[in-house]
N, C-alpha and C positions, 0 to 999 in steps of 0.2 A: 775336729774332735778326735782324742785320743780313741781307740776303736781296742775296745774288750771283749774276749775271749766269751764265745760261748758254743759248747758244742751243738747245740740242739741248731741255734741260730747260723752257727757258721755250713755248718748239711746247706739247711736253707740258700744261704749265699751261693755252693758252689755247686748247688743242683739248678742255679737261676732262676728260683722262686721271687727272691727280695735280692737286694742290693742292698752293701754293706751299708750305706747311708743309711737304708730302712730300717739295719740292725741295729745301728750306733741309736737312731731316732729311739726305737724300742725300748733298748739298756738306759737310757738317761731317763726315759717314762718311770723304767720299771725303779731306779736307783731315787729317785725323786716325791714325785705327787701317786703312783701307781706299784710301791714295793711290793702289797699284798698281793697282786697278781702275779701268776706265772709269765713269762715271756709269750707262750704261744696265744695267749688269751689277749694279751696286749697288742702283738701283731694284727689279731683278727679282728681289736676294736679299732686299729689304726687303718685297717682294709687294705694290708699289705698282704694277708692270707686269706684264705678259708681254715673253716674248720677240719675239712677233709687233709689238707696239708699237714694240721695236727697228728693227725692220726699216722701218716703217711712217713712224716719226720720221729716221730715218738717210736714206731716202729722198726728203723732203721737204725734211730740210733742204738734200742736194747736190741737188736740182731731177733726178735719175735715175729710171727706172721698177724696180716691183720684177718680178722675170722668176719665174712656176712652173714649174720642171724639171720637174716632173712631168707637167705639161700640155702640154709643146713636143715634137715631135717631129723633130730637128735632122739636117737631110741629111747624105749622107756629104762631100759637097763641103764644108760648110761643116767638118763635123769635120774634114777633113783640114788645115783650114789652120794648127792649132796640133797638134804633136805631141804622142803622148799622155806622155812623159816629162813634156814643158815643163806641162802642162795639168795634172800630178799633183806638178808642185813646185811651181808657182805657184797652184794651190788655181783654176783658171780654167775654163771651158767656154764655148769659141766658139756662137753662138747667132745671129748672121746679119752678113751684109757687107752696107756700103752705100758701094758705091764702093770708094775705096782704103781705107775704116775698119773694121775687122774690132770687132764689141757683143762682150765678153765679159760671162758672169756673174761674180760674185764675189761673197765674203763681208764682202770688204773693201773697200771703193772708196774710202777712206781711205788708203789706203796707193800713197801714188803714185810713191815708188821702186823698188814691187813694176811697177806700171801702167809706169814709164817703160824698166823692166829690161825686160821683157817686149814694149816698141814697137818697141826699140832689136833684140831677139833674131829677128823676124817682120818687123823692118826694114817697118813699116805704122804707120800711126797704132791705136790701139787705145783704146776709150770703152767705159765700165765700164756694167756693168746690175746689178741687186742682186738677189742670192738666199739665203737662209738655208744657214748651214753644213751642215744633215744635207741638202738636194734639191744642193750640191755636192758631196759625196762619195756619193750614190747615181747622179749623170748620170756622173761621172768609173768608176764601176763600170758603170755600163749604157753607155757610148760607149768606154770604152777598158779595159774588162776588166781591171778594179783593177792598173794597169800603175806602183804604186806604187812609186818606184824607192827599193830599200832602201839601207840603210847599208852595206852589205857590196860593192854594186855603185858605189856611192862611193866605197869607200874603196880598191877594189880599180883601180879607172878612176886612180887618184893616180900606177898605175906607167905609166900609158900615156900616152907626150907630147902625143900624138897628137889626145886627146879631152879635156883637161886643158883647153883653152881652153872647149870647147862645153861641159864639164862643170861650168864654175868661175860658167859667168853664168847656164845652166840652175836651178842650185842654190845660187842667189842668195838667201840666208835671210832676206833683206828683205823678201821675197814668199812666205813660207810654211814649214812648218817642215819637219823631215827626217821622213817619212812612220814612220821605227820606232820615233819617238818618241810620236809619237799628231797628230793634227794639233790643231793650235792656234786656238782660236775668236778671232774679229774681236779681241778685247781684246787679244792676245797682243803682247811687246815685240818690237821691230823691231830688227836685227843693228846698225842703225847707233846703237840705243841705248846697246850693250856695248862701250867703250873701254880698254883696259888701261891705268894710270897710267904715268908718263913712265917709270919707272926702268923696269919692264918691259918698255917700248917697245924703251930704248935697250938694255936685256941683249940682246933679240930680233934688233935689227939689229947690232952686233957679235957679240964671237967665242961666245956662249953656243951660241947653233946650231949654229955650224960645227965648234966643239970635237968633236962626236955623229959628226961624218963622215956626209956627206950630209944635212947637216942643212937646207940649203937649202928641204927639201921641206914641215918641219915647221913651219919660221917663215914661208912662203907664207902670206900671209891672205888667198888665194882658195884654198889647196887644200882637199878635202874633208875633211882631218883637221882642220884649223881651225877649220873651219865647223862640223862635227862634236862637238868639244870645245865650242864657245860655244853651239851651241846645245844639249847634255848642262845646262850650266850654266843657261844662261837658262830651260830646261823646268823646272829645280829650282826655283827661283825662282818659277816659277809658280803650280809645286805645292804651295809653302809648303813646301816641304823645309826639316830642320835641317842635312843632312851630305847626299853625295855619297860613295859609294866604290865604288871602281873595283878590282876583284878579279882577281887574276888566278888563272884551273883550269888543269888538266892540256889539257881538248881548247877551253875558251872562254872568254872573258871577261866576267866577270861583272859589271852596273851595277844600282846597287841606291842607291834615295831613301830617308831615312828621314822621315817624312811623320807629323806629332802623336807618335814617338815610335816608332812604329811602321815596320819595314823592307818596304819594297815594292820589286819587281823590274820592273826596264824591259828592254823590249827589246835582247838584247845586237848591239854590234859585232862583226864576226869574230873569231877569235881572230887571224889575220894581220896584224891591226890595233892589237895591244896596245902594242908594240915605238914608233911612230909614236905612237900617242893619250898612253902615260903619261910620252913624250919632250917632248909640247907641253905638257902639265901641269907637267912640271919646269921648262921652259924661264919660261915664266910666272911661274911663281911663285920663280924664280930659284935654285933648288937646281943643283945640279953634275948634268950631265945625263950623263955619262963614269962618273960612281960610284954604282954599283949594287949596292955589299958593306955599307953601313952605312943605318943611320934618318938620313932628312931633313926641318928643318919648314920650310916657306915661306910666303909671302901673294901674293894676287892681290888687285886693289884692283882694284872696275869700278863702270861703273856701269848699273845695269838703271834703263831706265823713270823716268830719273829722279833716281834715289836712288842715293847710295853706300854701296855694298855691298863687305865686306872676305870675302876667305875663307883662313882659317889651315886650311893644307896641309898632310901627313904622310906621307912616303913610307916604306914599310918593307919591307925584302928579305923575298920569301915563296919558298917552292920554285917554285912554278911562275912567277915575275915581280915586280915588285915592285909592295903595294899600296898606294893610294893612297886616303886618303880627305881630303874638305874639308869643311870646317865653315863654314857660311854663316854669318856677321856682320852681323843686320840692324839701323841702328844704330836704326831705329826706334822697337825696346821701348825702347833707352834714357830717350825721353822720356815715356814712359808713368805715370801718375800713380799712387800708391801702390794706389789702389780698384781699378785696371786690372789688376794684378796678382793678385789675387783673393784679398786682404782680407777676412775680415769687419769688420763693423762694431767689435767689439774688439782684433783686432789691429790694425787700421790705428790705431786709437786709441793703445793703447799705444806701437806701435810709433814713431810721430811722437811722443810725448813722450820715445824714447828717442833719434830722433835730434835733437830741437833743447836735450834737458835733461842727458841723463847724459854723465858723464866712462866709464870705463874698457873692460872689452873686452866687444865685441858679437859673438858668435859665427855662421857660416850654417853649415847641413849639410846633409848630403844630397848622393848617391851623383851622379857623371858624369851631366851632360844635366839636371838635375834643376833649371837654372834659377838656382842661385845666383849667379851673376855678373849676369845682369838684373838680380835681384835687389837686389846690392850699387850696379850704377854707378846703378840707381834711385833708388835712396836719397842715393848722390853727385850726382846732378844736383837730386836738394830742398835738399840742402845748401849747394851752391855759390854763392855769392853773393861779394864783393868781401871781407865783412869777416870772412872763413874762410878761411885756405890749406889745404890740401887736397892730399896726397901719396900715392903709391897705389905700391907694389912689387909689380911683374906677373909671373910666366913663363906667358907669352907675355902683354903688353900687347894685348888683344883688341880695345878699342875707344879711339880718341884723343879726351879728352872737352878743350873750351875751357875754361879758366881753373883747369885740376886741374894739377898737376906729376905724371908720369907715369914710372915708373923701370923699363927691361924687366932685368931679371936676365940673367945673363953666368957660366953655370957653366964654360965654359971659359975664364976667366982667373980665375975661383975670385968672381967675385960674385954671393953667392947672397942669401938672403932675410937671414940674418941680421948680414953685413957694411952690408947694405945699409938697413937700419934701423938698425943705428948712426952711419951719414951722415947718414940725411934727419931725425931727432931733433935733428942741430947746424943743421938748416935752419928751424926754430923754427914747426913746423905745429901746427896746431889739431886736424885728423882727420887721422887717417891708414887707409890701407887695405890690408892686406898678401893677397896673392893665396891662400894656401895657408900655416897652418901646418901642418909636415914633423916639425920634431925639439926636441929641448927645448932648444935654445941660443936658435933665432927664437922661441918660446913665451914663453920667461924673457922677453927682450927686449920684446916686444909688452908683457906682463902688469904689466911695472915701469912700463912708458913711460905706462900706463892709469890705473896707482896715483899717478901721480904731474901727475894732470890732464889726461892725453889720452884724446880718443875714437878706440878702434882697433875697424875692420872687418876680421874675415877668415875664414876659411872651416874647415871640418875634418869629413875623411869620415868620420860616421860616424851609424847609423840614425835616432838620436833625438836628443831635447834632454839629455837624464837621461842616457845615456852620454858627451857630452863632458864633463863632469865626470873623469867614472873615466878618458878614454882621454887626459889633459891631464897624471893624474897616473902614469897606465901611463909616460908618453915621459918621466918622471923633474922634473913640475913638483911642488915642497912645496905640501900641500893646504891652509896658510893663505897661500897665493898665490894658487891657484883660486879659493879661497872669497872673498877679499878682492876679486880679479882685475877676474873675470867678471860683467858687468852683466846681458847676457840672452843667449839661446842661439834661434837661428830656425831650427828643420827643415821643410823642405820637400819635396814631390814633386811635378809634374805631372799631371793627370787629362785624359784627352781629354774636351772637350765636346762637347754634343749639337749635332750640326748645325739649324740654325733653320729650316734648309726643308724638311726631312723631319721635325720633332717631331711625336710621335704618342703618345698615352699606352699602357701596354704594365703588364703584370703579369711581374714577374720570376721566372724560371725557380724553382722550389722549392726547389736546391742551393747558388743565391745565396741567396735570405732564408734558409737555415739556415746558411751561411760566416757572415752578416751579425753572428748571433748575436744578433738583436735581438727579444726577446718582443713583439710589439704584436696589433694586430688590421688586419693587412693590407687588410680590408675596405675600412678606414677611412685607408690611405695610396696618396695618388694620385701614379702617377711617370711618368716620360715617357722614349722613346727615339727612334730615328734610327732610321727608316724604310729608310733606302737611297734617297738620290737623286747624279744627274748631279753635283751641286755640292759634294758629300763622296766620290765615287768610289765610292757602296754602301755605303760604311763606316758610316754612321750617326755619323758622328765629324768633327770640323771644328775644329781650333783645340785649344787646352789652358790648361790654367788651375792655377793654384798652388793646393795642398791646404797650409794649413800649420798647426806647432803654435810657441806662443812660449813658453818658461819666463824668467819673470823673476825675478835672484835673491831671496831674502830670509833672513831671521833665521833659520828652520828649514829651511833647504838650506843655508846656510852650516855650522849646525852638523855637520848630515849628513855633506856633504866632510870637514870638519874633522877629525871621527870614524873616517873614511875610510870610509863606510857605502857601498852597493851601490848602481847604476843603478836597480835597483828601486825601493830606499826613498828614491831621491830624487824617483823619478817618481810616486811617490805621495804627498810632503809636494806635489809643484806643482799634481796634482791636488786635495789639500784645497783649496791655497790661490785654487781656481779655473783651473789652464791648462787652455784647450780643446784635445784631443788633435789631432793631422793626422785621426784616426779618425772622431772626431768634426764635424771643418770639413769632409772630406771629404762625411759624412753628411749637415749640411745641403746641400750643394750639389747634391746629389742629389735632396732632397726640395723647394729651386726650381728644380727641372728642369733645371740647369746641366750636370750629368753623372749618369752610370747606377751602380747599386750594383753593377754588372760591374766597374768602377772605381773604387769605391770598395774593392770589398775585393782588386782587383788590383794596387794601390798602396800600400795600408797595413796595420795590423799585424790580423792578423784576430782575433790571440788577445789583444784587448785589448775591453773591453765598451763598447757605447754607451751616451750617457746617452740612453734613450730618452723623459723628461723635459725633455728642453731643446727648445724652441720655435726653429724656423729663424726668422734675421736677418731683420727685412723689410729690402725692396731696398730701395737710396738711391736 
């Protein structure tokens, strides 16, 4: 491996903390599947560091000392010179004066539009001292009496002109995050990272705000709602959320991440605050901020840390307010490599000869969230080369890929999936990809266009492989259309994986191995789970990973359809013919400690048998 430059990392190497391999390992993490991290955070989830090393390296390289809070005991003179507000949004603790320069600790002395907000505010010079994030937020509880100023006193300060100014540079997000949110450790992305794209800009500063009546307040990008809303978002982001929503109850408002799949509750906003918060949402993402009787969808396009990140909006009238959820768009998986996706070693196989060899229709399934549009633009971006055109029919177009032609659907002027594949067919493509088939008019369409030497991608809800069959011919397709059609059929579901710093081998509860249904000698199988650490939030869970099954046509499923035989007896000619179930991939990935048979049988069909004979894949 070529071996890149990094100061922080190369200390590390020549003080023989890590070895350069552990650096080069790191850089490719960080260059890859882990950009949003900092390096030293990556080291420490690879357990080539401590966190103390952080500190130690971070130190040496800005030439600053590291200060122990818990060893200083800091006068009240010197406490008084930063107020305990400024010192609990800015994550800081005054620790001595020399002269006119006032040493603050901090977690971050990296961060020097937090340092120059905070000079400008104290109207003093101010030179940073380094302390770990937990001896900061125990001196800020031990000096100023957890005076952690909430969102509620934020958002409520927005009507007071008054304190609007001292409010808006206090609570400068540059320098630390809004305290209800949780605070944010040194890695965390900085407010100047988050830019809205131009159209949004410009809706913002014309009539979109002032349409609301008084809207002036909501498109401030110093008011606390602002600041409020981007940092709800950029916490998401953090947390490796898939969606954001924003609910609105009878007495509060409700903000909930949904995080590997799973819905977890944050800290709420007032309720006073909803009117304001899901008015900057709309404005953003450009919906009619005046109409609040019908569903709205919108996008916000930012970018965190780097990276552009899209998020497709949904507004929808609830009794108590309207709610709003987003779906974060991170195009990263897009380039993610078929094995990354979590493959076994035979479906990736197959599957790559079905995208570079067969002509007709490739089917995905699998219920909401479950990954099949990853899935699919994955596959469209192995494909994409110069000498393939490549046409894709969206509602909603989710991600903009380079050298794909892209078609969003238009139900209000009547362009739907199926008019719309009778255009892009005169535009002479080689693959095509349709978002969603719906009804038997786009079905026919696709299944001829297949038969007749295209490769079509598209999607169809529904639990397995062996039911799209039957539910192709439910919506009124002739069953030697299906049978001739359909090349292969991919279901899939997500599994949460075991977090890698907490893995710990664990014997599963006796209710699971008897759901599992699988006779062995437990003795003799070794499995592993998630302890509960910091870097999975206690969940024992980190990430997720594709369980999936493939049926690929043949001779004795064609007949089956044809016959018009049942979902059953088709899912049993594919298991003759060898398909390994989602039950089954699920199961090895459990037994290479990937994920836990709590998820395995919480994911898939429990009343289907293992092969407790088949031997797990070794890794590649």
């Amino acid at each position: 491996m070529q071996t890149t430059y990094n100061f922080f990392g190369q200390r590390l190497v020549e003080r023989g903390i890590i070895t350069q391999e552990q650096l080069d390992e790191a850089i490719r993490r960080q260059q890859t599947t882990m950009g949003t991290r900092k390096l030293g955070e990556i080291l420490v989830r690879l357990g080539y560091i401590s966190k103390s090393h952080i500190t130690e390296g971070l130190a040496d390289q800005l030439g600053i000392p590291i200060i122990k809070l818990s060893e200083r005991d800091i006068s009240q003179k010197v406490r008084s010179t930063v107020p305990g507000e400024i010192a609990t949004v800015y994550r800081v603790v005054p620790i001595e004066e020399r002269g006119t320069v006032l040493v603050v600790a901090t977690a971050d002395p990296t961060n020097i539009n937090a340092l120059d907000n905070l000079a400008r505010l104290l109207d003093r010079p101010v030179e940073p001292a380094l302390s770990t994030p937990e001896e900061i937020t125990e001196a800020l509880n031990r000096y100023y009496g957890h005076r952690q100023e909430s969102v509620e006193s934020m958002l409520s300060s927005a009507s007071s002109a008054s304190s609007m100014s001292t409010l808006s540079t206090m609570s400068n997000l540059s320098g630390g995050s809004l305290a209800s949110l949780g605070s944010l450790s040194g890695d965390s992305m900085n407010m100047e990272s988050i830019s809205m794209d131009a159209a949004a800009a410009a809706r913002e500063a014309g009539g979109a705000a002032a349409a609301a009546g008084g809207g002036d307040e909501e498109a401030d990008e110093n008011s606390p709602v602002v600041k409020y809303v981007h940092q709800m978002i950029m916490e998401a982001f953090r947390l490796r959320a898939s969606d954001i929503h924003v609910e609105p109850a009878k007495t509060s408002i409700l903000i909930r991440y949904r995080i590997d799949g799973e819905m977890r509750e944050m800290p709420p906003p007032p309720k006073r605050a909803q009117a304001a918060i899901i008015s900057r949402l709309k404005i953003m993402s450009g919906m009619d901020i005046t109409e609040r009787r019908v569903p709205q969808d919108g996008r916000i396009k930012i970018t965190l840390g780097g990276k552009m990140v899209d998020l497709r909006v949904s507004a929808l009238p609830a009794v108590y307010g309207e709610s709003v959820v987003m779906r974060i768009l991170d195009k990263s998986g897009l380039m993610l490599g078929l094995g990354q996706l979590g493959f076994c070693a035979q479906h990736q196989k197959d599957w790559e000869t079905l995208l570079h060899n067969a002509t007709g229709v490739v089917l995905v399934t699998g219920p909401t969230g479950s990954g099949k549009t990853t899935t699919l633009y994955a596959s469209l971006h192995n494909l994409n080369t110069v000498e393939r055109k490549i046409i894709t029919v969206e509602d909603p177009v989710e991600y903009q890929l380079a050298g794909i032609n892209q078609v969003q659907i238009n139900h209000d002027i009547g362009w739907n999936f199926a008019r719309a594949l009778r255009a892009i067919f005169r535009q002479d493509p080689d693959i095509v990809m349709v978002g969603e088939i719906r009804d038997q008019e786009t079905a026919e369409i696709a299944i001829k266009a297949a038969l007749t030497g295209h490769l079509v991608f598209s999607t169809l809800h529904t639990n397995d492989t062996s039911s799209s069959f039957t539910r192709l011919i439910d919506i009124g397709i002739k069953p030697f259309l299906v049978a001739s059609g359909v090349r292969a059929i991919l279901a899939q579901r997500l599994v949460r994986t075991i977090c890698s710093s907490c893995k710990a081998p664990y014997d599963p509860p006796e209710d699971e191995k008897e759901r599992l249904g699988l006779h062995v000698d437990w003795s003799q199988v070794h499995l592993v789970h998630g302890a509960g650490c910091d870097n999975c939030n206690k969940t024992g869970y980190q990430g997720r990973l594709g369980a999936y099954e493939l049926l690929l046509n043949n001779d004795e499923i064609r007949r089956i359809v044809m016959a018009g035989g049942s979902a059953t007896s088709i899912r049993r000619a594919a298991r003759r013919s060898g398909m390994i179930t989602m039950r089954d991939d699920a199961w090895q990935k459990a037994l290479k400690g990937v994920t836990t048979i709590e998820e395995v049988n919480r994911r898939t069909r429990v009343d289907e048998p293992l092969r407790a004979d088949e031997p797990a894949d070794a890794e590649k």
